[in-house]
C-alpha positions in Angstrom: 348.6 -150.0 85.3 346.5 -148.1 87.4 343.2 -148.8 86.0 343.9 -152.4 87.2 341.3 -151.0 89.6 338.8 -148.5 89.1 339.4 -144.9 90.6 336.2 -145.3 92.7 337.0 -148.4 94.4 340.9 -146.9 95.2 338.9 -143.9 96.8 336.0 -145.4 98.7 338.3 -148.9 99.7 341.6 -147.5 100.2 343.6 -149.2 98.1 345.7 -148.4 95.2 348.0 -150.1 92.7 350.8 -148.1 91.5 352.8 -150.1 88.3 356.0 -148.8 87.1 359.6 -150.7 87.7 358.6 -151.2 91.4 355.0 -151.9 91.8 353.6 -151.6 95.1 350.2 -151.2 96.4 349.0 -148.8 98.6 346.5 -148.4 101.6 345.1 -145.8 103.3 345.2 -145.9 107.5 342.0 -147.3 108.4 341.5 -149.0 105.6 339.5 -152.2 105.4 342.2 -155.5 105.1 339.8 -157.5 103.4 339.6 -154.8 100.7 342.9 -156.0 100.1 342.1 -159.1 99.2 339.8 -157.9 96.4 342.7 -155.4 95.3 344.9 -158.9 94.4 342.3 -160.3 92.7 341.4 -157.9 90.3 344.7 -156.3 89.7 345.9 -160.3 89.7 349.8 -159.0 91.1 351.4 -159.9 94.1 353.6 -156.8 95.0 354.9 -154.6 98.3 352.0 -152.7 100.5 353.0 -149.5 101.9 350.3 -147.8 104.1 350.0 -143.9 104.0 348.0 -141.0 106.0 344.9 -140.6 104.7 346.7 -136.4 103.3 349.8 -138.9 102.0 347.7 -141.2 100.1 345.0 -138.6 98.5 347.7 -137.0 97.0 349.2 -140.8 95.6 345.6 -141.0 94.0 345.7 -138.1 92.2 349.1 -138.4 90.6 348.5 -142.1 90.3 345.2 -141.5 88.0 345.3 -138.4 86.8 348.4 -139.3 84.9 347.1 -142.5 83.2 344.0 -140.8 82.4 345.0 -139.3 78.9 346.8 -142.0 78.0 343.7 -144.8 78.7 341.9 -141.6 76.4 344.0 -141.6 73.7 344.1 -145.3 73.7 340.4 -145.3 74.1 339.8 -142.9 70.9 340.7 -145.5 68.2 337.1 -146.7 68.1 335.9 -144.3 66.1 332.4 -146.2 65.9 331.3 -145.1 69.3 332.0 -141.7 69.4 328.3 -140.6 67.4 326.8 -142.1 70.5 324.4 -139.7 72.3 326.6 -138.3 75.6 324.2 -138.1 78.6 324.0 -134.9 81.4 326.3 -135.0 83.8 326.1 -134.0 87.6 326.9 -130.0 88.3 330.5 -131.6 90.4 331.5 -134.9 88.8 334.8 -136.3 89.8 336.4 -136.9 86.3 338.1 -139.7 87.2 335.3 -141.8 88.9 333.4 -141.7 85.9 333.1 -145.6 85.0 331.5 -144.6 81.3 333.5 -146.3 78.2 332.1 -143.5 75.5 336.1 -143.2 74.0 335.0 -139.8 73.9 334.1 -138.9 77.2 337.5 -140.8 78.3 339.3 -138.2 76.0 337.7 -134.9 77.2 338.1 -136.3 81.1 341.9 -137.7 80.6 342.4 -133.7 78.5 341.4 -132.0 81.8 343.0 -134.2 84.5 346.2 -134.0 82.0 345.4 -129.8 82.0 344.5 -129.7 85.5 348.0 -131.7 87.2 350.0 -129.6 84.5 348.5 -126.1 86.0 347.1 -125.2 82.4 345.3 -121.9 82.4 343.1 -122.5 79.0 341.9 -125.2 77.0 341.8 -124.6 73.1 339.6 -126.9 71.6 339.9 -126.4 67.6 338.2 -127.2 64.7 339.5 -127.0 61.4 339.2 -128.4 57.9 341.5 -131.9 58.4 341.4 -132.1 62.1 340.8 -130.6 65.4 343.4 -129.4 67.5 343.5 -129.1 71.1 345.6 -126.7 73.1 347.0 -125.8 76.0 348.1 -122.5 77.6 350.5 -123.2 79.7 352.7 -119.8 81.4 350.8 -118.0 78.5 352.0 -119.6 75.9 349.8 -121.4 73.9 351.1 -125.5 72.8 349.1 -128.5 70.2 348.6 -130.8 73.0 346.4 -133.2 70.9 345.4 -133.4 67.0 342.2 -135.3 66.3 340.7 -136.6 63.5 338.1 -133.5 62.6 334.9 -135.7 62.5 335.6 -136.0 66.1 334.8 -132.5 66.5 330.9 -132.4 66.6 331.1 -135.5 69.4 333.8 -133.2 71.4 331.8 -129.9 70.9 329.0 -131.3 72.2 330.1 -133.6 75.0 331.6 -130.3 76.4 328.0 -128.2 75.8 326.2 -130.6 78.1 328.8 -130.1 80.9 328.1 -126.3 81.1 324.6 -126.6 80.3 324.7 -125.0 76.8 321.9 -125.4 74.4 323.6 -128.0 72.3 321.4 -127.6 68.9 322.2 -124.1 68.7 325.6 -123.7 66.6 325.2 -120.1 64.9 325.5 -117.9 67.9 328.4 -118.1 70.7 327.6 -119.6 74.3 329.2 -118.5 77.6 328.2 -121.5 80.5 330.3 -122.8 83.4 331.0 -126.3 85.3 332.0 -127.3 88.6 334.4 -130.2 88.1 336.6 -132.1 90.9 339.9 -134.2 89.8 340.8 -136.5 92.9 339.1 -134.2 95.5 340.4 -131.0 93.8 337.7 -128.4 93.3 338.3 -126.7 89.6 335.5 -124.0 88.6 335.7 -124.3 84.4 334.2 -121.6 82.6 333.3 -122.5 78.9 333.1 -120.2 75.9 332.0 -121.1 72.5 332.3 -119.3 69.0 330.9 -120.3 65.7 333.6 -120.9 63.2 334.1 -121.7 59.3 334.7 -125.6 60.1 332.7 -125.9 63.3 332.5 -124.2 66.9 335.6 -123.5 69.0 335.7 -123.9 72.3 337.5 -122.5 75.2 337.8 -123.7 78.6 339.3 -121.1 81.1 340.3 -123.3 84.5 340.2 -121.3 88.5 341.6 -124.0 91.2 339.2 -123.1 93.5 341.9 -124.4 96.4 344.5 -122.5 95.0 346.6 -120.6 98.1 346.5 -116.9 98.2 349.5 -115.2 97.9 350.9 -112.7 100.2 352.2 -108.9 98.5 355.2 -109.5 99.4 355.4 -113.0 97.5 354.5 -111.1 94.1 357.7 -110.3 93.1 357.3 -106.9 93.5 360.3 -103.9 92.7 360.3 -102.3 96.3 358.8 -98.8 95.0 355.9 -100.8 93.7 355.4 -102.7 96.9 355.9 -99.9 99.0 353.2 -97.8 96.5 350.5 -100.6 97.0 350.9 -100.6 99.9 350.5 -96.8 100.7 347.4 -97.3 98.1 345.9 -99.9 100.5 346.7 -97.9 103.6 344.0 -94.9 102.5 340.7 -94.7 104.3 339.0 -94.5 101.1 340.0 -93.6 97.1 340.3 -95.9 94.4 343.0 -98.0 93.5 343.1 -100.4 90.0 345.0 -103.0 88.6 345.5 -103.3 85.0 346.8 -105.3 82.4 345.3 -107.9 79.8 343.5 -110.9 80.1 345.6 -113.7 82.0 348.2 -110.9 83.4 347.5 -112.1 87.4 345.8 -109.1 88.1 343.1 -110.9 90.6 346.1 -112.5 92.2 347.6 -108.7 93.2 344.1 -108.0 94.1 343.6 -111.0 96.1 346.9 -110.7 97.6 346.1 -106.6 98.5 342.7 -107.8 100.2 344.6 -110.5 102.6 346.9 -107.6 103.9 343.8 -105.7 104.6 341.4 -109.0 105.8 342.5 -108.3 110.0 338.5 -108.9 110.9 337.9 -105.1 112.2 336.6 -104.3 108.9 334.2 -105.0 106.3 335.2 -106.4 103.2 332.8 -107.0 100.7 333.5 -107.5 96.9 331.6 -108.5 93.6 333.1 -110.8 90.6 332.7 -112.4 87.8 333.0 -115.5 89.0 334.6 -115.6 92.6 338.0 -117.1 91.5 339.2 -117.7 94.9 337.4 -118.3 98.5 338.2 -116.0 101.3 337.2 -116.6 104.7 336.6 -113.5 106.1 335.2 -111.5 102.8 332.2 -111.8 101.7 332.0 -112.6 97.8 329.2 -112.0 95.5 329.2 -113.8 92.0 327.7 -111.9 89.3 324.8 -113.5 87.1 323.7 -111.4 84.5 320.7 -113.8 83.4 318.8 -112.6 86.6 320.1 -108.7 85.9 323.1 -109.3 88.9 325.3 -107.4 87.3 328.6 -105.2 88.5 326.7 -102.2 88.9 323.5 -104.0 90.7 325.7 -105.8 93.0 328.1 -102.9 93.7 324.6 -100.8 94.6 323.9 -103.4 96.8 326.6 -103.9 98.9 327.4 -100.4 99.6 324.1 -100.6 101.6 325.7 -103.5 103.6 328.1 -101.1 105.8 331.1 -102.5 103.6 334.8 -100.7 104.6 336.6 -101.5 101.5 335.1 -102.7 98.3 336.6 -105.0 95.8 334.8 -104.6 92.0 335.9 -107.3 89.9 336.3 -105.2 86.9 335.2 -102.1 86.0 333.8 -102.7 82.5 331.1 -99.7 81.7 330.2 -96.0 82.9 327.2 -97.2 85.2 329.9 -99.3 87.6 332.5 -96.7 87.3 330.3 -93.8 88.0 329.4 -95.9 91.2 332.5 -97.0 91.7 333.4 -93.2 92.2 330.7 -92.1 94.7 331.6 -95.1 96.6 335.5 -93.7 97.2 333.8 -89.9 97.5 331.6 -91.7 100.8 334.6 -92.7 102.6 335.1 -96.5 100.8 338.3 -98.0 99.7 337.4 -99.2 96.2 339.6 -102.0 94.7 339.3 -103.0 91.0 340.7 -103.8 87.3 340.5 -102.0 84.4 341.5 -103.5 80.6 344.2 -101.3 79.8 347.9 -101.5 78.2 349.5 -99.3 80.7 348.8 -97.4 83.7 348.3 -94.2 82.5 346.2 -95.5 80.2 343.6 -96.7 82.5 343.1 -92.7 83.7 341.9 -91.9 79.8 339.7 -95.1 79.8 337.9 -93.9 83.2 337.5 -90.4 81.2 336.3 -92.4 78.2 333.7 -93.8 80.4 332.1 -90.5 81.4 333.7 -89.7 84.4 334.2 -85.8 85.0 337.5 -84.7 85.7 337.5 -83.5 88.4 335.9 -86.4 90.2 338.6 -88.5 89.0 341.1 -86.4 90.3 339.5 -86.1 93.4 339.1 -90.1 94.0 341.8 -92.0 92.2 345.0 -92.7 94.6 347.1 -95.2 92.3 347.0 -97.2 89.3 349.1 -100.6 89.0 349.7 -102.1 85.7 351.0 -105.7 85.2 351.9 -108.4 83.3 353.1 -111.9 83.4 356.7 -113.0 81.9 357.8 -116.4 81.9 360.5 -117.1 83.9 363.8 -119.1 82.9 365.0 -122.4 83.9 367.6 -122.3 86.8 368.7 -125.4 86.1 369.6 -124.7 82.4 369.6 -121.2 81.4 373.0 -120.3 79.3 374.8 -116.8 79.8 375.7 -114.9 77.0 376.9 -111.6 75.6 374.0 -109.4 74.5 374.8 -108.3 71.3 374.4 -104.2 70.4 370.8 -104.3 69.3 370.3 -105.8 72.9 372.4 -103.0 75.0 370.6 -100.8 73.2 367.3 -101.7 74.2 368.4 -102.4 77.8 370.0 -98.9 78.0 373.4 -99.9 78.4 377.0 -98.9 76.5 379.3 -101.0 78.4 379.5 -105.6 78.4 376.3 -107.4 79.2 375.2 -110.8 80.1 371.9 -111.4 79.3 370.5 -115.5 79.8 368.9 -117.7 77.6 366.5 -120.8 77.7 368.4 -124.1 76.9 365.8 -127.2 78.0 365.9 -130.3 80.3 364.2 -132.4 82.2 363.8 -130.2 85.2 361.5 -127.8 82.8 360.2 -130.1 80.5 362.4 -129.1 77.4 361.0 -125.7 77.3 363.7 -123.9 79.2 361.1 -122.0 81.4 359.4 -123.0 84.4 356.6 -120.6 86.1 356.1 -117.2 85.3 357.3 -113.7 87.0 354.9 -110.4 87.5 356.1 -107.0 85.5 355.4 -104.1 87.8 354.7 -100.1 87.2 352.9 -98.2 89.3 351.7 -94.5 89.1 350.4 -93.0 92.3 348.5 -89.8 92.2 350.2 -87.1 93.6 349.2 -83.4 93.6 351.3 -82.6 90.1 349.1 -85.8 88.2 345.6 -84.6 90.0 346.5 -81.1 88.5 347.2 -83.3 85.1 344.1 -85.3 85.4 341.7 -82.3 85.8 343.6 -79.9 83.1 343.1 -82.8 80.7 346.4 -83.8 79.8 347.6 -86.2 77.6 348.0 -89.4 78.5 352.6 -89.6 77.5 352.8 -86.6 79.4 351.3 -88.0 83.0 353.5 -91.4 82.0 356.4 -88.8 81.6 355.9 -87.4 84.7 355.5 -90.5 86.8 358.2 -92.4 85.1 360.5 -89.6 85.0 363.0 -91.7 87.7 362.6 -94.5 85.8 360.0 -97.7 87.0 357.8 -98.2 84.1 357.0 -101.6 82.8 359.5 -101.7 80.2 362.5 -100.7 82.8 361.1 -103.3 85.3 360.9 -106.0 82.5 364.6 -105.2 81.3 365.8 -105.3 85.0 364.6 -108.9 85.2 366.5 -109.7 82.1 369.8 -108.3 83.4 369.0 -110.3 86.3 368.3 -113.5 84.8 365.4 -114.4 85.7 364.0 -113.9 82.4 364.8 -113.5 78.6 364.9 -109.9 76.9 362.9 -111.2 74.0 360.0 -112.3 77.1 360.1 -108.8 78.0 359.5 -107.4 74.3 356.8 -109.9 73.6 354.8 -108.5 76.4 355.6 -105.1 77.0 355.1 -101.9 75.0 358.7 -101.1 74.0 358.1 -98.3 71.8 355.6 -96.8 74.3 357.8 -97.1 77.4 360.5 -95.5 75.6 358.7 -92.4 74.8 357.5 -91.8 78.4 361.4 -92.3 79.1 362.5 -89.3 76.8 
């Protein structure tokens, strides 16, 4: 097994055992030969050597540990004597799978997040309830029972996970926001922890950012063609505002991150504040938010629009002080990019009204609204055609036969019958009818009406995807507003 030898001499030596059916060792170009002799010893095996490029063999390490990491854990947790021990402070960036400590409950939490981690989990539920403590993960936004613990475990894992983000571990009554730095086999992960006091105990919830994850280009979102070609023309304008919306987890940084690469061509200044800096741009400079020293959106989007900034990127607008700003910025010649929490795109206009803005200065600055969301997508290697039945044509608009897909399960998708996940796209961009709208106050289903009026809402985008295949009719239902779409149809 691969804890034959110890992750930190595999990294620093260069040499790696990998069991299985065909066990082999492994070295790293350049490695030291006599390390080699050490690697027999300890892992006591005579098998093959096959020697790797130093990119070839940091990738080996990481699937080679990482994967036996929960299952050492899980081994690990059966002595339940040492988990009351006292779990010391840990380094700001620890490598979770150098750590050489034997607490069975430090081995758990570090093989959950290397298991999380390699399996490109977004959150970490950790659980506490009357008879146990459940851990789980969201994976494609759908939440699965990874692990169920015995529930005295819980104050040992509450705790052990305080001390990583710094959290004040002896107070229980009130929730704690902190973050961590962790690193799984060279990979830098940016964790940010949430607690909340609950009936049996505190919950916890780890949100994990890849902080090497690749940017995407727009044209790699999956966009319909109007919507690209409206973001686009959004992105084009000198100045004006232009938000992305959609709930929590909908990949709405990813279209903003995406938006600002098109625009990143080093003749002007991007500058942009967030809460944190999910991914590193070269090029842009980022500004992380830290309300304990009063660096909030508003006092960091003040102070960059004295740094000569072209186009701005807010990481969310969240209260009237940022938005207020937010439109003076776009009313001095800046492009302002930004999110909004809203269900649909019209819906953001009434929020930025909600938030104080007059009228007519929203009508005057806004140039386009993009709302999203995330389905997930189905299997190709095992999706099943079949006839939708007339509930189905109904809701998809049509009279005539349709073949809608469903999710089966196999190896290729883990049993789940879905594999990755697939943007939702409507977009409303503000033409001279909707400015006349927005500063004659008119309701929010009768601006959807008028932008949706060819079609290209949410709902029509989701139900296109289904008649394509690439997802399930009931994925579009569970995340889009059927009931409203249809209205802003009639």
């Amino acid at each position: 097994m691969a804890g034959l030898l110890t992750y930190a001499f595999a990294r620093e030596q260069g040499i790696a055992f990998q069991s299985g059916t065909e066990p082999h060792f492994l070295m790293r170009e350049g490695a030291d030969p006599l390390a080699m002799a050490e690697a027999v010893r300890v892992a006591d095996a005579v098998a093959p050597l096959r020697t790797l490029t130093t990119a070839a063999y940091d990738r080996a390490l990481s699937e080679i540990y990482a994967a036996s990491a929960v299952a050492s854990a899980n081994e690990e947790t059966g002595a339940a004597d040492s988990l009351s021990r006292l779990i010391e402070d840990m380094p700001q960036a620890e490598d979770l799978l150098a750590s050489d400590s034997d607490a069975p409950v430090i081995r758990l939490i570090n093989g959950l997040v290397a298991d999380a981690i390699r399996a490109g989990v977004s959150d970490i539920h950790v659980e506490p309830f009357e008879d146990r403590v459940s851990v789980r993960f969201r994976l494609d936004g759908v939440l699965d029972e990874r692990v169920s613990l015995p529930a005295n475990l819980a104050p040992s894992l509450v705790s052990r996970l305080k001390v990583m983000a710094r959290l004040d571990i002896a107070e229980r009554r009130v929730p704690q926001d902190g973050r961590v730095t962790l690193a799984l086999a060279g990979r830098g992960v940016d964790v940010r922890v949430s607690t909340l006091p609950s009936r049996h105990g505190e919950r916890v919830v780890m949100r994990l950012l890849e902080k090497n994850s690749a940017l995407m280009a727009i044209d790699a979102l999956g966009m319909p063609a109007r919507v690209e070609q409206g973001l686009r023309r959004a992105l084009a304008q000198p100045n004006g505002i232009l938000l992305v919306t959609g709930p929590t987890g909908s990949g709405k940084t990813t279209t903003l991150y995406a938006g600002l690469t098109a625009l990143n061509d080093q003749t002007r200044n991007i500058l942009t504040v967030e809460d944190p800096v999910e991914y590193a741009v070269d090029g842009i400079g980022q500004t992380q938010v830290n309300t304990k020293v009063g660096m909030t959106f508003a006092a960091g989007l003040r102070a960059i629009l004295r740094q000569d900034p072209d186009i701005v990127m807010v990481g969310e607008i969240r209260d009237g002080e940022t938005a207020r700003i937010a439109v003076q910025a776009s009313l001095t010649g800046h492009l302002v990019l930004s999110t909004v929490h809203t269900n649909s795109a019209a819906a953001a206009i009434a929020r930025l009204k909600d938030m104080g803005i007059e009228n007519y200065l929203l009508a005057s600055t806004l140039s386009a609204v993009l709302a999203q969301r995330l389905v997930r997508r189905l299997c190709a290697h095992c999706r099943e055609p079949y006839e939708a039945s007339e509930r189905e044509k109904a809701l998809a608009g049509v009279t005539g036969p349709l073949t809608l897909y469903a999710p089966r399960g196999c190896d290729a998708c883990h049993q789940t019958g879905y594999a990755g996940r697939q943007g939702v796209y409507e977009i409303i961009e503000i033409d001279e009818a909707l400015r006349s709208m927005i500063h004659d106050q008119a309701r929010e289903a009768d601006m959807a009406r008028h932008a949706f009026r060819n079609g290209g809402s949410l709902f029509d985008a989701g139900i296109a995807l289904a008649r394509d295949g690439a997802t399930t009719l009931a994925e579009v239902l569970r995340v889009c507003r059927e009931e409203g779409e249809r209205d802003a149809r009639v």
